[in-house]
N, C-alpha and C positions, 0 to 999 in steps of 0.2 A: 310163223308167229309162235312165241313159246309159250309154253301151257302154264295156266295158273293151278298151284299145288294147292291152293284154298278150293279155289273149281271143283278140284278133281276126289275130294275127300271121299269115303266110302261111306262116311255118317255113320246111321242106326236102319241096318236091313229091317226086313219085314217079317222077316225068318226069325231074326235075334229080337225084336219086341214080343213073340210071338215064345219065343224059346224063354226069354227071362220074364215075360209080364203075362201071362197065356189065360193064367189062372187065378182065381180071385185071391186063394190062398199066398199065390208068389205078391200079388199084389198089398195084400194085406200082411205080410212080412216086410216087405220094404216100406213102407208106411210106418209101420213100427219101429222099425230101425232108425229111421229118421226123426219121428217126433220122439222116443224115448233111445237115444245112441244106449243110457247107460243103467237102458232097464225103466220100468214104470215108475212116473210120477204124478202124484195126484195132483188135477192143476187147482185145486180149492186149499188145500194145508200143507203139499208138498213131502207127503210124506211119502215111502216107498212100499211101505206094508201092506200087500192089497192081495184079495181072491176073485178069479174068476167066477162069476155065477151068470145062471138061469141061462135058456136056449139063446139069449142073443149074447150070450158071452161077452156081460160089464164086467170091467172092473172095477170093484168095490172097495175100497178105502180101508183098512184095518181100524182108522186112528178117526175118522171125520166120517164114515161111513157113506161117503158120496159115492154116486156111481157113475157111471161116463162110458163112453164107445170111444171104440179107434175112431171114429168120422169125426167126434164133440169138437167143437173147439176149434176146427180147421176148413179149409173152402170145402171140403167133401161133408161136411155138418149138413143133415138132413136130408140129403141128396137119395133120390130113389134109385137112383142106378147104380148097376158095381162099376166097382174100382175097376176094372179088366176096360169099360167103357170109357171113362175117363182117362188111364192111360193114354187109350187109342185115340182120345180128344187130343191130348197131350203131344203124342208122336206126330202127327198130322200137320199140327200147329209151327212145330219145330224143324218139319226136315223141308218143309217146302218153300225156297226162298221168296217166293211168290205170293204168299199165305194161300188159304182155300177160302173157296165162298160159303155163306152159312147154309145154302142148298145143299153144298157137294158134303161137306161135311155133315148136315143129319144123312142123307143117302149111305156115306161110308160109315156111319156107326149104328142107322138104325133107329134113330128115334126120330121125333116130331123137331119139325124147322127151330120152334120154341124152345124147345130144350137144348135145343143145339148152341140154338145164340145164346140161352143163358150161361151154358157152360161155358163157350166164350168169352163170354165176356168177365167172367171170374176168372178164370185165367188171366185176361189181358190185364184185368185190374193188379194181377199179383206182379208179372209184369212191369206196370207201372211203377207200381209201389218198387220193385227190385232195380229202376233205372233211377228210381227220384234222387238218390245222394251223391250219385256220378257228377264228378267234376272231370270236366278238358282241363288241359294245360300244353303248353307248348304252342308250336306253330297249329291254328285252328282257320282254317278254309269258312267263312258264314255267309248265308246269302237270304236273301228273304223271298218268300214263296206262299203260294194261294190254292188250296184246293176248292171247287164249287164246280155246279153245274153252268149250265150256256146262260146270258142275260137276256132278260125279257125285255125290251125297253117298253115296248108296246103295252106293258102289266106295269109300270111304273118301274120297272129295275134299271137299275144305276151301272154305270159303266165303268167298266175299269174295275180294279181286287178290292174298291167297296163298294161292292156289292151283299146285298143281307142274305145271299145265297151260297158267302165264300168264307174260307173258313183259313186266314192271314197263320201261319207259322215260320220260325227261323228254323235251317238246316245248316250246323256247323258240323264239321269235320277235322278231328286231331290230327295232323300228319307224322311221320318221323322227318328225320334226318332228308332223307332218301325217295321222300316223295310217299309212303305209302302209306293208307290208311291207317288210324290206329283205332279210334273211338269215334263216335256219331252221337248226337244229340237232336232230337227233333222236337221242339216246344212249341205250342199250340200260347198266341198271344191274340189280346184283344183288336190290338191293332199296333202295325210298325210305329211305333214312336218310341222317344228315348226314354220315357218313365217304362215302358215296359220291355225293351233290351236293360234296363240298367237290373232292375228285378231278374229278369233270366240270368243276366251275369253274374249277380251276387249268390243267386242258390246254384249254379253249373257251370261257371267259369274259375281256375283261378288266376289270383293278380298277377300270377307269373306268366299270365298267357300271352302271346302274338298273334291278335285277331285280323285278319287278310279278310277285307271286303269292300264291298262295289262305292260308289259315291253317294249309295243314300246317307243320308244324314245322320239318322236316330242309331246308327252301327259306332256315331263317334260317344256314346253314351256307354262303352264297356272301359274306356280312359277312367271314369269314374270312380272304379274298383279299382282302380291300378294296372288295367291291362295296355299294353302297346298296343297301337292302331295305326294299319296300315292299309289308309284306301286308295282301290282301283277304280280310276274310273273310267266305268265303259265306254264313255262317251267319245271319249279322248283315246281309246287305247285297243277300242273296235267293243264287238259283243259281247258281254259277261260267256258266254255260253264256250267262245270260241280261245277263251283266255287260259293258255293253262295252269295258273294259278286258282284257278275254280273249278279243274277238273274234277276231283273226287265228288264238289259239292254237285254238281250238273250231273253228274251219273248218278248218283244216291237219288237227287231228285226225279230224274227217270224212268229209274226204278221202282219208287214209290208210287209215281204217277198211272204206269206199264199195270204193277200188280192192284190199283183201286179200279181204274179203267178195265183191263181186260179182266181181272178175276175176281175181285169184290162186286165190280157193277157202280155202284153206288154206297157211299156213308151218311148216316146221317151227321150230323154237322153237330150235336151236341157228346158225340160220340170222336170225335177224330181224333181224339188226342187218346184213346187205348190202342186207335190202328196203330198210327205212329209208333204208341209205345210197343206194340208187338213185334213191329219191323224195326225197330234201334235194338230189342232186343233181340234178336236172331242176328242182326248185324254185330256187334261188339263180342259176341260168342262164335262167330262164326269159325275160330279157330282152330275150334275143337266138337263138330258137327257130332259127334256118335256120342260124347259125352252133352249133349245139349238137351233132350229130353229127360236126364234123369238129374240134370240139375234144375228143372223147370218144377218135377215133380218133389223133390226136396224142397224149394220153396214154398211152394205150394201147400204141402203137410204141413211148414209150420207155420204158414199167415194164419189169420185170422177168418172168422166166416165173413160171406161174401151175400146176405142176405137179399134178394130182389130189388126192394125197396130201394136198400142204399147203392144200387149200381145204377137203376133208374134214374133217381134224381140228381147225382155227379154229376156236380159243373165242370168244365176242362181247368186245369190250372191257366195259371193266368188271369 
């Protein structure tokens, strides 16, 4: 069997996060670089004229005399921990194509379960936000899929993926030419019907696309937008699963399922759509694994804050 050169990448050792991110100060240099590439700017007046002052080292405004921290302004805004910790949130996140569970990860950095998941979850939101304007095009593999726990029927629960325990998303996948992955999309929908593939395909598909899937129905709803439609149906043609026109979509979904089942445990169900977005992002980046963390932290510097509140009560799109 020959070896996948994606597989075999070397990434970002532990050695080299440890060599380039060690220290809060290397930490705090690339953060700067990042939110100011061309030198400090005041985010109130925009102006460049500024001093550093007093033991926490603001920068102070010349012209509007506001003050402000490297954190202000960005997901690290208020955060009591260093930067050197959040890095390591960061690295962790990105090199394990499995993700980590939010146990293992407060253990490898040291703080309480709570902190852990909160940082996560700012992350994942930045994340989302950096997958939200990704449009597929071309030949695109879709298939539709459920995550949830086992059915109670005994407790009144319903059989079958509506179930109020189950949490209905689509999984397409870009190919080339030649069969091979190119992009992933994983959207978190109320439920399979055409009103809400026709919405996923007008914000993530384009009209130019060639969407390949099974003979549900609501998949002929991406026509709409102008996309070709080309359904398999399984019925007729044996198993979705065993089709290899659905291969890439059947192993992503695998995958996803391998890393909630064996290494998350459990999600909660108002929450699924940041995993998702965690795992399309490590997947559509996977090209380039050693540069994948310090593009995470790049965005990161310059989103926005990420305050508690507004992570908590996130509806899933859709």
């Amino acid at each position: 069997m020959s070896r996948n050169p994606i597989q075999l990448q070397k990434g970002l050792s532990l050695r080299q996060l440890q060599a380039k991110y060690g220290t809060e100060e290397q930490c705090e240099a690339a953060v700067r670089a990042w939110r100011w590439p061309d030198g400090f700017v005041c985010p109130q007046c925009g102006s460049k004229d500024h001093a550093i002052v007093g033991k926490r080292r603001l920068y102070e405004c010349h012209d509007c005399r506001k003050q402000t921290s490297l954190k202000a302004g960005t997901v690290f805004e208020n955060t009591m921990l260093p930067l050197t910790v959040w890095f390591q949130g960061m690295y962790l996140l990105t090199q394990a194509k499995n993700s980590i569970s939010g146990l293992e990860l407060a253990r490898q950095l040291g703080v309480r379960p709570d902190t852990a998941s909160l940082m996560r979850h700012k992350l994942m939101s930045v994340m989302v936000e950096r997958e939200g304007a990704r449009k597929l095009d071309g030949r695109i593999e879709m298939d539709d899929a459920v995550l949830g726990g086992q059915k109670h029927l005994d407790d009144g629960g319903k059989r079958g993926r509506n179930g109020p325990n189950k949490t209905p998303f689509v999984v397409a996948v870009e190919t080339s030419d030649d069969g091979h992955p190119r992009r992933l999309l994983l959207h978190v929908v109320k439920t399979h019907d055409g009103e809400n593939i026709e919405a996923m395909a007008r914000a993530h598909l384009a009209p130019s696309a060639r969407v390949v899937s099974d003979g549900l129905g609501c998949f002929r709803a991406v026509t709409r937008i102008g996309c070709v439609h080309e359904p398999m149906v399984a019925a007729q043609l044996g198993w979705s699963e065993q089709l290899p026109c659905f291969r890439w979509a059947n192993t992503i979904l695998g995958n996803i399922k391998t890393a909630i089942v064996g290494t998350l445990k459990s999600v909660k169900r108002r929450y699924v759509f940041r995993y998702l977005g965690e795992f399309q992002y490590r997947f559509n980046r996977r090209l380039k694994l050693a540069e994948l963390m310090d593009r995470l932290a790049h965005a990161v510097t310059r989103a926005a804050p990420r305050p508690y509140k507004l992570l908590v009560v996130a509806d899933e799109p859709g």
